[in-house]
One Martini backbone bead per residue (centre of mass of N, CA, C, O) as a GRO file, in nm:
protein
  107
    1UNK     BB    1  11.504  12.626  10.822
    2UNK     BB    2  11.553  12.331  10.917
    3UNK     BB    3  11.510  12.395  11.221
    4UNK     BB    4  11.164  12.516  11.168
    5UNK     BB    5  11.095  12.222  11.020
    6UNK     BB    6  11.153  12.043  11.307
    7UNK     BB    7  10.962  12.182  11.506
    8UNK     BB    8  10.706  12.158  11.333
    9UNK     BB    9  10.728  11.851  11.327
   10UNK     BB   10  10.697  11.797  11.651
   11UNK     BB   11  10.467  11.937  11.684
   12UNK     BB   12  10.323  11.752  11.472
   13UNK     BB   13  10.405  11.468  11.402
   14UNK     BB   14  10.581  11.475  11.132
   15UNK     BB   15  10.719  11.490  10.792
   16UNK     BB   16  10.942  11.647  10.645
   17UNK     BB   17  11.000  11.713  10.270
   18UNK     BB   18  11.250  11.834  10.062
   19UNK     BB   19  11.273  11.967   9.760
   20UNK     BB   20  11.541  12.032   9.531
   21UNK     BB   21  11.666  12.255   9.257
   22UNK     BB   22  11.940  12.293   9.071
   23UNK     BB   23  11.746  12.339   8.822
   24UNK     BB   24  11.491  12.436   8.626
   25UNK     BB   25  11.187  12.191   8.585
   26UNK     BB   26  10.924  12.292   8.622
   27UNK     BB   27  10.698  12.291   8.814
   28UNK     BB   28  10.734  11.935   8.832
   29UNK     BB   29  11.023  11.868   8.965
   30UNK     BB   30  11.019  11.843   9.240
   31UNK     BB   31  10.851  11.584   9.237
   32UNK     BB   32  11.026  11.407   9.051
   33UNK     BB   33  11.273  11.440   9.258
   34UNK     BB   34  11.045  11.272   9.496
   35UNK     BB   35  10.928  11.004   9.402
   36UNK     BB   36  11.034  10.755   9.602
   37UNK     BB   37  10.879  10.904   9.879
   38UNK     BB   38  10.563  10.863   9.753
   39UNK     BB   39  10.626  10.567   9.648
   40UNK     BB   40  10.704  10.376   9.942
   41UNK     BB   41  10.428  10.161  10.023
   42UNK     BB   42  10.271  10.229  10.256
   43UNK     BB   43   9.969  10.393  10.221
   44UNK     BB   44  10.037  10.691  10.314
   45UNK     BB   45   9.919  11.021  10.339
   46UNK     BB   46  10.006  11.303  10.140
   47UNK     BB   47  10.166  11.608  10.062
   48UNK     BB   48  10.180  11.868   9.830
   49UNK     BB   49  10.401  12.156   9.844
   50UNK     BB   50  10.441  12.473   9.767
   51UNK     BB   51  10.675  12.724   9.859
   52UNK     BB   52  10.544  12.963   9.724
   53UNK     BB   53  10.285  12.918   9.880
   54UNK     BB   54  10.055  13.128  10.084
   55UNK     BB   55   9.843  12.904  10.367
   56UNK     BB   56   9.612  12.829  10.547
   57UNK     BB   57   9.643  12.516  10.609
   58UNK     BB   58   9.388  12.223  10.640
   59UNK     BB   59   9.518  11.923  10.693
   60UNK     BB   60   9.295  11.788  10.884
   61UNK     BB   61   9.078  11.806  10.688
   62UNK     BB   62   9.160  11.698  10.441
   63UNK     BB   63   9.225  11.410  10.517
   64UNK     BB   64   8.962  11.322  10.636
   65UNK     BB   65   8.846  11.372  10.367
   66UNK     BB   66   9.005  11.140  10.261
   67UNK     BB   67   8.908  10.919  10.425
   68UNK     BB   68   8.603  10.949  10.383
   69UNK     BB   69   8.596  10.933  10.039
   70UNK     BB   70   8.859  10.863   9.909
   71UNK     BB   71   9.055  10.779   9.647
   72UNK     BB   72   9.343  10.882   9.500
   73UNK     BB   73   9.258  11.184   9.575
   74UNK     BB   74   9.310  11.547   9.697
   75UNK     BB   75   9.234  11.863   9.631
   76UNK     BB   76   9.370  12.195   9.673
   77UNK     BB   77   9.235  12.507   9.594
   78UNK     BB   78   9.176  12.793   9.400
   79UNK     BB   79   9.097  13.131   9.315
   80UNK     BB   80   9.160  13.326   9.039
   81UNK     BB   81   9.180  13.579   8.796
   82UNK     BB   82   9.439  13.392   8.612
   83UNK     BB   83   9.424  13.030   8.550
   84UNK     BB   84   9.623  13.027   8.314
   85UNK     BB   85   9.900  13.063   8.485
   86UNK     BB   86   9.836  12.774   8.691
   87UNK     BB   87   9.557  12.639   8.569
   88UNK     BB   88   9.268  12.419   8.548
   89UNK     BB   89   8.953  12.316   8.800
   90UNK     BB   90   8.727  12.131   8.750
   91UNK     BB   91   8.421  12.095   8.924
   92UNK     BB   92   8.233  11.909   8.850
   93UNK     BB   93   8.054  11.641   8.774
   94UNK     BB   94   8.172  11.346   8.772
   95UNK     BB   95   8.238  11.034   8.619
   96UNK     BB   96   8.360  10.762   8.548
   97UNK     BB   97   8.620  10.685   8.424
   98UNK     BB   98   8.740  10.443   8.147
   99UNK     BB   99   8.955  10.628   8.123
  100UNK     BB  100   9.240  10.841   8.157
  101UNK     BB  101   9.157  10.991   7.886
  102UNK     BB  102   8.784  10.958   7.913
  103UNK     BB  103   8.604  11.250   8.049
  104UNK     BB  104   8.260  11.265   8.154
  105UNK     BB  105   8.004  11.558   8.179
  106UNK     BB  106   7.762  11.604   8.380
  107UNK     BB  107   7.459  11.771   8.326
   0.00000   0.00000   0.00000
């Protein structure tokens, strides 16, 4: 696996980081396990993929996407018919929150 995700590397110019869990953390553990190379002040944009997830991702639109829109993320999403085993990501237009904890939904 490390060989395949090396060539990767070099065939895209990008650096892949795996975190792996020894015990299993929930959801973002591996995520929580990897905070300090997310955190690492570059302010460089980066991807964070679950690798259970098999999907042919369009990263440099993506990215571009995030370039030209700014904001703190861009998530990619997707439809499932039971969305309640995933998490639910509201689509709708939002206002900008007054704090993180109050986001009001326009009509």
């Amino acid at each position: 696996m490390l060989n395949f995700l090396k060539e990767f590397e070099a065939k895209l110019g990008i650096t892949i980081t795996c975190s792996q869990e020894i015990e299993p953390l929930g959801t973002a553990g591996p995520i929580a396990l990897a905070r300090d190379k997310l955190i690492d002040g570059s302010g460089e944009p980066f991807f964070v993929v679950n690798s259970d997830v098999i999907s042919e991702y369009r990263f440099k639109e993506i990215i571009e996407f995030y370039k030209t829109h700014g904001g703190e993320a861009s998530i990619m999403v997707t439809k499932v018919d039971e969305p309640s085993k995933y998490g639910v990501i509201v689509s709708l237009l939002w206002t900008s929150p007054r704090d993180k904890w109050r986001v009001r939904r326009e009509a």
